[in-house]
Phi, psi and omega in degrees: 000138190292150185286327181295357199236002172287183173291135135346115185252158190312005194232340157271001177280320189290322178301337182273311179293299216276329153316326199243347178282321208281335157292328188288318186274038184246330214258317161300344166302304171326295178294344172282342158329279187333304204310308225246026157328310196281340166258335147322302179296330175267315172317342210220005176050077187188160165286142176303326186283323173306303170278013164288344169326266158017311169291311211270346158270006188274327196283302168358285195273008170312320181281326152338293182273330160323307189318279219304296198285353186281343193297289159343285202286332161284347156248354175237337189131142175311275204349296176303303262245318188276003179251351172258342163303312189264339158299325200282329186284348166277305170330309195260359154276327153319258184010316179313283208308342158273032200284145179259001174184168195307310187310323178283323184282003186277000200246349153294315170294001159255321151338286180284003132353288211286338163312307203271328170277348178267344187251030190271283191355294210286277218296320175281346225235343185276336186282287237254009170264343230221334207245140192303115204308315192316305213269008208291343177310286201298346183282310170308307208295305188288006160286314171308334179246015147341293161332273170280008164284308173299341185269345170294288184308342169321293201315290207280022175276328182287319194278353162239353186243323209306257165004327222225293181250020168060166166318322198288305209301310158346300175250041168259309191295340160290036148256012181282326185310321182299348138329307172286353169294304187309322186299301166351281180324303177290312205197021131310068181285182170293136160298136151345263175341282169312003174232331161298316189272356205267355173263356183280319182279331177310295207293334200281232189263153160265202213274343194254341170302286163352268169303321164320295199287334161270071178268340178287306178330297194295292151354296183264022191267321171292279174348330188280290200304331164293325170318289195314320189275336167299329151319274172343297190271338168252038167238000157224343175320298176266005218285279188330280169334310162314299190297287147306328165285265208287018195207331173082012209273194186261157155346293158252027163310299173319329199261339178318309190278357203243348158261349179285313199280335182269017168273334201250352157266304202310338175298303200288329183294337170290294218257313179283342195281347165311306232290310209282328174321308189291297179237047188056133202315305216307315196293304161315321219261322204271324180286349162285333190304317194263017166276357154316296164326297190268016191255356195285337186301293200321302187285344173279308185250025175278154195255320180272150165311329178269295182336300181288346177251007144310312217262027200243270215309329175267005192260327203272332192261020142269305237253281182285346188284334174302292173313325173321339201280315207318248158027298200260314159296332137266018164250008097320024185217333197278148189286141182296330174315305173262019189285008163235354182262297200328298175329288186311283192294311158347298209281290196308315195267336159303320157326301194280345195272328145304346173310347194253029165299317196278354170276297192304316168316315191277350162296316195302283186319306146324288219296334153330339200103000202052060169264082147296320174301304160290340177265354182255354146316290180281348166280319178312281165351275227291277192320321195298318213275305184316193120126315172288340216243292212288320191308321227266335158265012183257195262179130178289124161238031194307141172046041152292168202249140176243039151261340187275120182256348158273171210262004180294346188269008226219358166350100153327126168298119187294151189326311167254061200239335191264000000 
């Protein structure tokens, strides 16, 4: 029997739990900021836009921590590189809570930047080195709902604690990832891939031989990933902040709608990264993407509490169903050598050429009148079609072998092979 068409074994199953947990609390870390913007601000005598900074140097240092753990982990092993990673970003978000004024937390929130950016990389390249080639769709949706899980839980920590344990207490409760350092430890192994490859890779090219020779690969791998995070971050960072300023509701309204829309990622990140198995990463990508367009009315400019988190839940399933592919597509595009640095820094540097989303939104929305709604429209617009416009020209790496370390092994799949 081909080893792709065997069950799951019990230590790939864990690596995949261990993968969607370390995002999910990475992401849960992240979000709890959103909430309590409005309370930062008054505590710290400042503005939301002052203290929207924070998103952005958090976004900022990302590529920071991609590098550096990704560098770790293509040279000692996923595995040590996601457990030192994920100790560190729960530390310094306790830390958060003890900030005595904006400036230090804005400068612990560019710290878990660098936290935060090593371990989506490390964490996809130890799953999908581990995992059957067959299952790499359905792994992508779930690693990708990673996301908005951490962002539920987020919703549903404001919406029950909030109240009780204030913004510091918010982020006293980002000491749970450190937990997952023990599961990791306990019952967690080394990838395959990386340990098969790994005397291959000590003898080849390093990391800057590597990249030269893919500066094209790499170029539009950034260009993509700035799209995508623009998405990503400007139909939800502030969304929470929309909901409270410009509409007025209350805690758990907010929080009622802001679990409703992450319900409708983890739906959609399921269903295109299946989807993509079938019809091609590219191909999935573009049509979640532009299913955005016609959802923009509801969600933006709807009035009632049930309209907007009807149109929350279709805008996130446009939106994580784009993202569900991502994960899986670019550790199929990435050189085997560098597959925990490339994805990962990729990602992080769309990330930083997006990082100044929640400022400029929030300037937009001001300079308006605070019409938070045109400014989280037009950005949504503008990316779904670029993000659709970049995938459809770039090149299928559907099933590639991430044991192979050369690059003959490494084909683009022709366009109608995807």
């Amino acid at each position: 029997m081909n080893d792709d068409n065997k069950p799951w074994t019990s230590v790939q199953k864990k690596t995949v739990a261990a993968a969607f947990l370390g995002w999910a609390l990475d992401a849960f870390d992240f979000f709890l900021m959103v909430f309590v913007l409005k309370d930062i601000a008054q505590e710290f005598h400042s503005s939301i836009t002052e203290v929207s900074i924070a998103i952005t140097l958090t976004l900022a240092a990302r590529p920071v921590g991609a590098f550096v753990f990704g560098r770790i982990a293509d040279r000692y092993g996923r595995r040590p590189a996601l457990m030192i990673d994920i100790a560190l970003f729960a530390v310094l978000d306790v830390a958060t809570a003890f900030a005595p004024n904006l400036a230090v937390l804005l400068v612990l929130r560019a710290l878990f930047g660098i936290a935060m950016g090593g371990e989506w990389g490390v964490g996809a390249a130890l799953a999908f080195e581990t995992i059957p080639a067959r299952s790499r769709g359905l792994v992508s949706g779930l690693l990708q709902a990673g996301y908005p899980t951490g962002y539920l839980l987020a919703a549903l920590t404001f919406g029950t604690a909030y109240a009780y344990i204030g913004w510091r207490g918010m982020f006293i409760v980002g000491a749970l990832p450190a937990l997952l350092v023990w599961y990791i430890r306990s019952h967690v192994g080394e990838s395959p891939a990386w340990q098969q490859t790994s005397r291959t890779r000590a003898a080849g090219p390093g990391f800057v031989q590597t990249l030269t020779a893919h500066w094209k690969l790499a170029l539009y791998a950034i260009v993509l990933m700035t799209a995508f995070n623009f998405f990503s971050h400007g139909t939800q960072d502030l969304y929470p902040t929309f909901l409270r300023e410009q509409h007025h509701f209350d805690v758990h309204t907010v929080s009622l709608i802001t679990i409703t829309l992450n319900v409708g990622a983890i739906v959609g990140g399921l269903m295109f990264g299946a989807l993509s198995e079938r019809i091609g990463r590219r191909r999935a990508i573009a049509i979640a993407a532009l299913i955005a367009l016609p959802v923009l009315p509801l969600w933006a400019y709807s009035t009632t509490p049930l309209w907007l988190a009807a149109g929350a839940f279709l805008m996130q399933i446009s939106v994580q169903g784009a993202w569900g592919v991502i994960p899986a597509h670019l550790n199929e595009m990435a050189p085997a050598t560098i597959r925990a640095t490339f994805p990962g820094l990729v990602y992080q540097l769309g990330n930083l050429l997006a990082s100044g989303n929640a400022t400029i939104q929030s300037a937009i929305a001001h300079g308006r009148g605070g019409d938070y709604a045109y400014a989280l429209a037009i950005v949504a617009a503008i990316v779904a079609v670029v993000i659709a416009v970049l995938i459809l020209t770039g090149s299928e790496w559907r099933g590639v072998d991430m044991a192979a370390v050369q690059d003959g092994a490494r084909t683009p799949r022709p366009a109608a092979a995807s």
